[in-house]
Structures are given as C-alpha cells and as structure tokens.
Short mmCIF file of the C-alpha atoms (twelve columns), coordinates in Angstrom:
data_MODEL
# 
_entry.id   MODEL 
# 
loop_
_atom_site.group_PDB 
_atom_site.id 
_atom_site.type_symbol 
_atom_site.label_atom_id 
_atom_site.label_alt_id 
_atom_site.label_comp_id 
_atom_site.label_asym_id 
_atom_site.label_seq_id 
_atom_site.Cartn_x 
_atom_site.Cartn_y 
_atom_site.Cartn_z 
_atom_site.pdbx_PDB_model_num 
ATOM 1  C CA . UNK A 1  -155.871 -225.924 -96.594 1 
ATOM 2  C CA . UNK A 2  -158.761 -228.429 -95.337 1 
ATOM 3  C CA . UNK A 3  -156.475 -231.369 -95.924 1 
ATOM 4  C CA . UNK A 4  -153.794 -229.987 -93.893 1 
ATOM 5  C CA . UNK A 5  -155.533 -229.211 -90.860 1 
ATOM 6  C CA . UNK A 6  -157.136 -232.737 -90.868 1 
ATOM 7  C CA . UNK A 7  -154.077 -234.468 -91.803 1 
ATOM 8  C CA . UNK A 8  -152.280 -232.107 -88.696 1 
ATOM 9  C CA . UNK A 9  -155.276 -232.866 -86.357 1 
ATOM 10 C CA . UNK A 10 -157.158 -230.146 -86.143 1 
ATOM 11 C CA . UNK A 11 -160.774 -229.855 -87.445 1 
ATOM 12 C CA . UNK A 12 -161.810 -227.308 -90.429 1 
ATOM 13 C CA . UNK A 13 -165.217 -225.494 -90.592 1 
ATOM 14 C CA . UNK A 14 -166.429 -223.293 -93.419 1 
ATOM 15 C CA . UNK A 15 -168.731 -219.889 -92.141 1 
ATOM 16 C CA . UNK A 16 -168.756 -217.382 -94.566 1 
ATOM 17 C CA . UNK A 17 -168.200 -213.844 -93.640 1 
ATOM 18 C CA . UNK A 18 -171.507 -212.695 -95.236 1 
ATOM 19 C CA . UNK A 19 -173.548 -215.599 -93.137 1 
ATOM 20 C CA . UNK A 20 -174.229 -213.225 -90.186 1 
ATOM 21 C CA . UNK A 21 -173.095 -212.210 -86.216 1 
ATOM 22 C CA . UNK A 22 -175.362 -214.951 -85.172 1 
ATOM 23 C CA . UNK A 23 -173.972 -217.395 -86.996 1 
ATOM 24 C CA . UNK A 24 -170.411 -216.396 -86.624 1 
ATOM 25 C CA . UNK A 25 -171.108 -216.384 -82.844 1 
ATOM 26 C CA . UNK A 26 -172.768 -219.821 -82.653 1 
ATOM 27 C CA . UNK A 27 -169.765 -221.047 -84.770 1 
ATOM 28 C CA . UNK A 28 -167.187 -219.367 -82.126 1 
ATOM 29 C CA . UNK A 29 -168.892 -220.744 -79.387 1 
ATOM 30 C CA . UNK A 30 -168.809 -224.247 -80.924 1 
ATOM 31 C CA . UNK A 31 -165.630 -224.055 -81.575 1 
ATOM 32 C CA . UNK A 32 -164.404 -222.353 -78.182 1 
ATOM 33 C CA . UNK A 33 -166.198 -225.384 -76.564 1 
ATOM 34 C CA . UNK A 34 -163.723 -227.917 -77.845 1 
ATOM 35 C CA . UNK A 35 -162.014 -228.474 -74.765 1 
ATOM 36 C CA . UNK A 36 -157.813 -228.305 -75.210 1 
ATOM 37 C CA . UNK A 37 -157.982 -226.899 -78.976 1 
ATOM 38 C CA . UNK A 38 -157.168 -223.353 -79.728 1 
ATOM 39 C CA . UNK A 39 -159.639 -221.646 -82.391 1 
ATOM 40 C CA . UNK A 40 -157.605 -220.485 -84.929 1 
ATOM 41 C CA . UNK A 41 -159.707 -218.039 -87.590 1 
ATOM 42 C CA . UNK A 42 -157.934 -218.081 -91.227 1 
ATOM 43 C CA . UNK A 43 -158.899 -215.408 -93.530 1 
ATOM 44 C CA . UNK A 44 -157.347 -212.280 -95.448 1 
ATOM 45 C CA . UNK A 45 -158.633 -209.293 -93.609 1 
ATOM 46 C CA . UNK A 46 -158.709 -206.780 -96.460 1 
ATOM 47 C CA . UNK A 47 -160.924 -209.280 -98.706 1 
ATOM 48 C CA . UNK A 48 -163.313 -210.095 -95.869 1 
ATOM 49 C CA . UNK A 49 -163.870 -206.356 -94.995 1 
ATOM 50 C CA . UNK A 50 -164.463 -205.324 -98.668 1 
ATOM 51 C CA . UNK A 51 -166.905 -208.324 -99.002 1 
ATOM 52 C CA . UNK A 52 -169.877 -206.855 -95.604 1 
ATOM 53 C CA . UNK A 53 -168.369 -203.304 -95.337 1 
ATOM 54 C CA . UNK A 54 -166.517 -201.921 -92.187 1 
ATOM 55 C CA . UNK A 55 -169.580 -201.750 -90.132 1 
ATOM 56 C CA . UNK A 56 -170.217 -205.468 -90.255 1 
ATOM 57 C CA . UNK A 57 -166.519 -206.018 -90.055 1 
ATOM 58 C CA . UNK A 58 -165.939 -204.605 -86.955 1 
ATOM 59 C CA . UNK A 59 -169.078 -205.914 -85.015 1 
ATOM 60 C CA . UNK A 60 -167.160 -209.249 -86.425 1 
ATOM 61 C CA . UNK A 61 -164.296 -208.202 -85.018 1 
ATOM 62 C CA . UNK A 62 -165.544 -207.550 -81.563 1 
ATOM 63 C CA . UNK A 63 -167.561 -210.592 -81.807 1 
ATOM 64 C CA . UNK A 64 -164.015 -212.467 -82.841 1 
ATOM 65 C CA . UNK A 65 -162.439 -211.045 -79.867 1 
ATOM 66 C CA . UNK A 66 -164.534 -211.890 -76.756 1 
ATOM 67 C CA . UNK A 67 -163.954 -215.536 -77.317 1 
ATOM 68 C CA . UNK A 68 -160.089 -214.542 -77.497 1 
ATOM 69 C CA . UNK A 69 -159.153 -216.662 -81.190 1 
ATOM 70 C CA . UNK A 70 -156.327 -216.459 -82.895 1 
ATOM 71 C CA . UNK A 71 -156.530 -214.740 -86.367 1 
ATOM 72 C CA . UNK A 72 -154.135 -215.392 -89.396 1 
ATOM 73 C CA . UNK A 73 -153.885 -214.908 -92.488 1 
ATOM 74 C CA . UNK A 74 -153.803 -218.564 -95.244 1 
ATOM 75 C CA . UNK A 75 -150.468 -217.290 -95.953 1 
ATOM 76 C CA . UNK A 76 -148.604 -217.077 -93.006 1 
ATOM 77 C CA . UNK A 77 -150.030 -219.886 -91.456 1 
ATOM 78 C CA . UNK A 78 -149.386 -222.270 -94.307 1 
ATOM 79 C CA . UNK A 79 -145.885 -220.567 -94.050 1 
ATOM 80 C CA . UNK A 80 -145.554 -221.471 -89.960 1 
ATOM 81 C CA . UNK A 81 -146.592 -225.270 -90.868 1 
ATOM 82 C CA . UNK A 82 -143.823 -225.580 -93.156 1 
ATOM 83 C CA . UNK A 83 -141.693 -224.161 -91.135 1 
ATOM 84 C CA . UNK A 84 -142.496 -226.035 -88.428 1 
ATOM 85 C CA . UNK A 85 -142.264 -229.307 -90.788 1 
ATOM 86 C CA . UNK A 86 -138.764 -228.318 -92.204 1 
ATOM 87 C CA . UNK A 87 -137.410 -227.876 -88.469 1 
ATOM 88 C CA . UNK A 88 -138.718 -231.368 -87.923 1 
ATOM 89 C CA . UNK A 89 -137.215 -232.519 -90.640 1 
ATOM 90 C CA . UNK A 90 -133.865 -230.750 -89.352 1 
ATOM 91 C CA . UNK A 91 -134.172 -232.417 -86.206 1 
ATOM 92 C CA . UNK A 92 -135.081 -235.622 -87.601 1 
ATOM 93 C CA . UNK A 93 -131.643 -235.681 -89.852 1 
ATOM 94 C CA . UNK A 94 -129.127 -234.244 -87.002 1 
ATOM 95 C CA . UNK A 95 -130.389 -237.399 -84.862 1 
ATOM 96 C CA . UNK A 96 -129.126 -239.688 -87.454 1 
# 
C-alpha cells in the first residue's frame, strides 16, 4: 500500500490506533496542513474498534471528523486505484 501512494504521489504515514488522541490529532493536523492534498485515513473500521474499545473509537472518530478526512477502507481504495488505472488504460487504447 506504501509503494502505491508514493509511486501515485501522495505521502504515507504510519499512527497506530492504540498511539493515543494526542497523537492522532497532531498527526491530523500535520497532515491537514499540507496545503492542496486531501487526508485520506485507510483502515478497516471493525479491526481498529476491537483493537482500543468503542469508547476510544469514537473520541477517534470525532477527533477524525473535525478536520473533515476522508476514511476508507485498504480494500476499496486499492479497488478505486485500479479502477481508475484500467480506465486510463481504456482511454489510452481508444486514442490509438
């Protein structure tokens, strides 16, 4: 996943869900501050909630949604890139 969000342009960070609010909120305000990107979190919701308990998942939550991310699963969002990639592709080969 790492390799293609660099190799798309976009930069990847690492938090894990156990580090903390504070963390999570310095790393969402980092990453809102990146003027003309869109934060994109990537993670499956059911794992991340069993791993710090509702509680800390919704406080994670509301701290995910006043800096108005996007959140997505690894699947679908690998799905959309190739998706996007084979429609490229598409339009690529009916040019020719």
């Amino acid at each position: 996943m790492r390799d293609l969000i660099q190799r798309g342009g976009g930069a990847y960070e690492h938090l894990d869900v156990c580090a903390g609010k504070s963390k999570w909120h310095k790393a969402l305000v980092r990453g809102n501050a990146k003027e003309g990107q869109k934060l994109v979190l990537v993670g499956e919701q059911e794992s991340l909630k069993t791993a710090v308990g509702e509680r800390e998942w919704q406080d994670l939550l509301h701290e995910v949604e006043m800096y108005v991310c996007v959140t997505t699963s690894e699947g679908v969002l690998t799905y959309r890139i190739v998706s996007i990639c084979l429609l490229f592709h598409l339009a690529i080969l009916w040019k020719r």
